[in-house]
C-alpha positions in Angstrom: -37.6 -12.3 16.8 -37.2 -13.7 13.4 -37.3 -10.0 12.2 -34.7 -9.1 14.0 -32.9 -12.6 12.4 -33.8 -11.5 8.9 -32.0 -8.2 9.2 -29.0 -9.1 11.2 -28.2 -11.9 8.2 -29.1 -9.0 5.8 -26.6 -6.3 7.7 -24.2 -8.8 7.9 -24.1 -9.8 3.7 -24.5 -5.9 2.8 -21.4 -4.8 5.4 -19.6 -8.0 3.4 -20.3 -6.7 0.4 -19.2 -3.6 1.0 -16.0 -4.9 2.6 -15.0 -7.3 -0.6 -15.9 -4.1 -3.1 -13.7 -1.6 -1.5 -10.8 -3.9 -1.3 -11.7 -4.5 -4.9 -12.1 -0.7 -5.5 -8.9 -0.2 -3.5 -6.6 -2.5 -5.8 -7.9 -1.3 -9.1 -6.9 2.4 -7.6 -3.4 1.1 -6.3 -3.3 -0.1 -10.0 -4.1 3.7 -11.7 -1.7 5.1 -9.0 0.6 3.0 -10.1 0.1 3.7 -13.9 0.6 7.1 -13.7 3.2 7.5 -11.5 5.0 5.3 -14.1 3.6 7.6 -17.1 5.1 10.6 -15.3 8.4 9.2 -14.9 8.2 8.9 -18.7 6.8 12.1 -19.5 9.8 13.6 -17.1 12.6 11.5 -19.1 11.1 12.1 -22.3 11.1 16.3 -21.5 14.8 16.2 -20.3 15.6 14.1 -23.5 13.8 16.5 -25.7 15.8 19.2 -24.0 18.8 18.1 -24.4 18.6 17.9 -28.1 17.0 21.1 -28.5 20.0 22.1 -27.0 22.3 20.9 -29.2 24.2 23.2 -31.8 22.1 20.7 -34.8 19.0 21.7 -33.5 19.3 25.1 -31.4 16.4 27.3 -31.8 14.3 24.7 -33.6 10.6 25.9 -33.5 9.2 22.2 -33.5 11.5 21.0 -30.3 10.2 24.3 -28.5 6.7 23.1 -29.6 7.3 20.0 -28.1 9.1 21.0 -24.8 6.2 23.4 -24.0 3.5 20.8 -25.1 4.8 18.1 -23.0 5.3 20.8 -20.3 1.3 21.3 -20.2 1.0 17.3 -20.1 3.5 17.3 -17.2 1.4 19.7 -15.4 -2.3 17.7 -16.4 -0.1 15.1 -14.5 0.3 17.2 -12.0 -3.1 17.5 -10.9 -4.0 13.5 -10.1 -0.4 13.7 -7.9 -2.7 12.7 -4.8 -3.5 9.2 -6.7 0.1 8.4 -7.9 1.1 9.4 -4.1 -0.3 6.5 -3.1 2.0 4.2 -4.5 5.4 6.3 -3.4 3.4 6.1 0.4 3.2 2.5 0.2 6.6 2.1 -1.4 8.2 4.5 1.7 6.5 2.6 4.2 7.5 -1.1 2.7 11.2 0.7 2.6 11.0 1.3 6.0 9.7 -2.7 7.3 12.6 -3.7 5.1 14.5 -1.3 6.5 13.7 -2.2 10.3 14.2 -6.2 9.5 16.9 -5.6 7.8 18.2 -3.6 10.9 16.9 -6.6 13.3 18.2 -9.0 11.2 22.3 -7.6 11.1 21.5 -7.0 15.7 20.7 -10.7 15.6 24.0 -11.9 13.6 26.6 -9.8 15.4 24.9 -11.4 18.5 
């Protein structure tokens, strides 16, 4: 009987364990998601700036712009490929949109009532 004791307490501290590190994983990732949807946002702005001046009379046809339009092309699409992590944020924001959506929604049926 005391086995049984012994590894029910151990279950119980390993399934705890394992509970406090994956909420611990699961912020750090929420963290990176965050991070790099932020860094594409820049990378995006910085392309359509670059862009924009190559297109400018001053600098039209200027071999260094195209070099740097293309090369922060190929960084946009590196992006591209950890778009499943940097989901994760644009998931939780839609779904906090929508709560604040609903009580907002609740809260104006409550005051014209």
């Amino acid at each position: 009987m005391a086995e049984l004791i012994t590894l029910l307490v151990v279950s119980v501290l390993i399934n705890v364990a394992t509970i406090w590190y994956g909420i611990l994983s699961a912020r750090r990732l929420l963290v990176v998601s965050s991070n790099l949807f932020s860094l594409q946002d820049e990378f995006t702005a910085f392309q359509s700036h670059v862009e924009a001046l190559y297109e400018t009379e001053m600098y039209y046809g200027d071999e260094s712009l195209k070099a740097l339009i293309d090369h922060t092309k190929s960084i946009l699409s590196e992006l591209d490929k950890y778009e499943d992590i940097y989901m994760l944020v644009l998931e939780d924001e839609e779904i906090n949109e929508e709560l604040n959506l609903d009580q907002d929604n609740k809260e104006e049926e409550e005051e014209a009532n």
